[in-house]
C-alpha positions in Angstrom: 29.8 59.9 58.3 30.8 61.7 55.3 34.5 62.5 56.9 35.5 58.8 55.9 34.5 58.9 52.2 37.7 59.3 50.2 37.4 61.2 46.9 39.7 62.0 44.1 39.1 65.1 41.5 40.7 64.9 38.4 40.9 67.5 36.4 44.0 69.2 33.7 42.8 72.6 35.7 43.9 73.8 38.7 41.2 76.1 40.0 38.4 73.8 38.9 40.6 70.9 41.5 41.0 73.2 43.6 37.4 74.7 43.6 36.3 71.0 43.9 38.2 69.9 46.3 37.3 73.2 48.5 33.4 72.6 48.3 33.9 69.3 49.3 36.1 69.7 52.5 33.6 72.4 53.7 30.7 70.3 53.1 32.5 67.7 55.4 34.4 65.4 52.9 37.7 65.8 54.8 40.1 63.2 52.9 40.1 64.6 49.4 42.7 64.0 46.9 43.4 65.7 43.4 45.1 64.7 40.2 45.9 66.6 37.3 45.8 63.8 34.8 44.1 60.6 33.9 47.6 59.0 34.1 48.3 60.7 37.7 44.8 59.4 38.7 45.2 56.2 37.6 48.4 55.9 39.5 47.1 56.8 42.9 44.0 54.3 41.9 46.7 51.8 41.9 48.2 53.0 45.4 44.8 52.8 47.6 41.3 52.9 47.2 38.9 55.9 46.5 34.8 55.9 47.2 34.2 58.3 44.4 35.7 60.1 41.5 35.5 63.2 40.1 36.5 63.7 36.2 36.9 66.4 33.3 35.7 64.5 30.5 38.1 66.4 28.2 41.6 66.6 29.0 45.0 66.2 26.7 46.0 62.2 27.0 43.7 60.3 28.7 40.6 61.7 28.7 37.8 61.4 31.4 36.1 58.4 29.7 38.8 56.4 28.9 39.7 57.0 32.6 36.6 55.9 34.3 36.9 52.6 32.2 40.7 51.9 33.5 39.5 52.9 37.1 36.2 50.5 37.2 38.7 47.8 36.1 40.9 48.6 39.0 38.5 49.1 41.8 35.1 47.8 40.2 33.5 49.7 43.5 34.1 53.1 42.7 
């Protein structure tokens, strides 16, 4: 059931999170979690573990490439 997956959305804007993370709860995804950096993302990475993630590609720091390959190292699974 799709209530289980856990997703996080990164992204450096708030109403494309937000926006995200709306269409996803109503289209039954109820245990999504947002992060407005690559840094912020990788530090909840760290804390538990996510079924799918959701990236900008452009953002100021770490951008969304650089933060998929941190995050497959982490949790290869994602």
């Amino acid at each position: 059931m799709s209530d289980k997956k856990r997703i996080l959305v990164v992204d450096d804007e708030w109403v494309m999170r937000d926006s995200l993370k709306e269409w996803l709860v109503a289209e039954g995804f109820a245990s999504v979690q947002m992060a407005e950096s690559g840094a912020q993302a990788l530090e909840m990475l760290s804390e538990s573990a996510f079924d799918l993630m959701l990236t900008d590609i452009k953002m100021p720091g770490m951008d969304g490439v650089e933060l998929l390959e941190k995050a497959k190292q982490m949790q290869p699974e994602l």
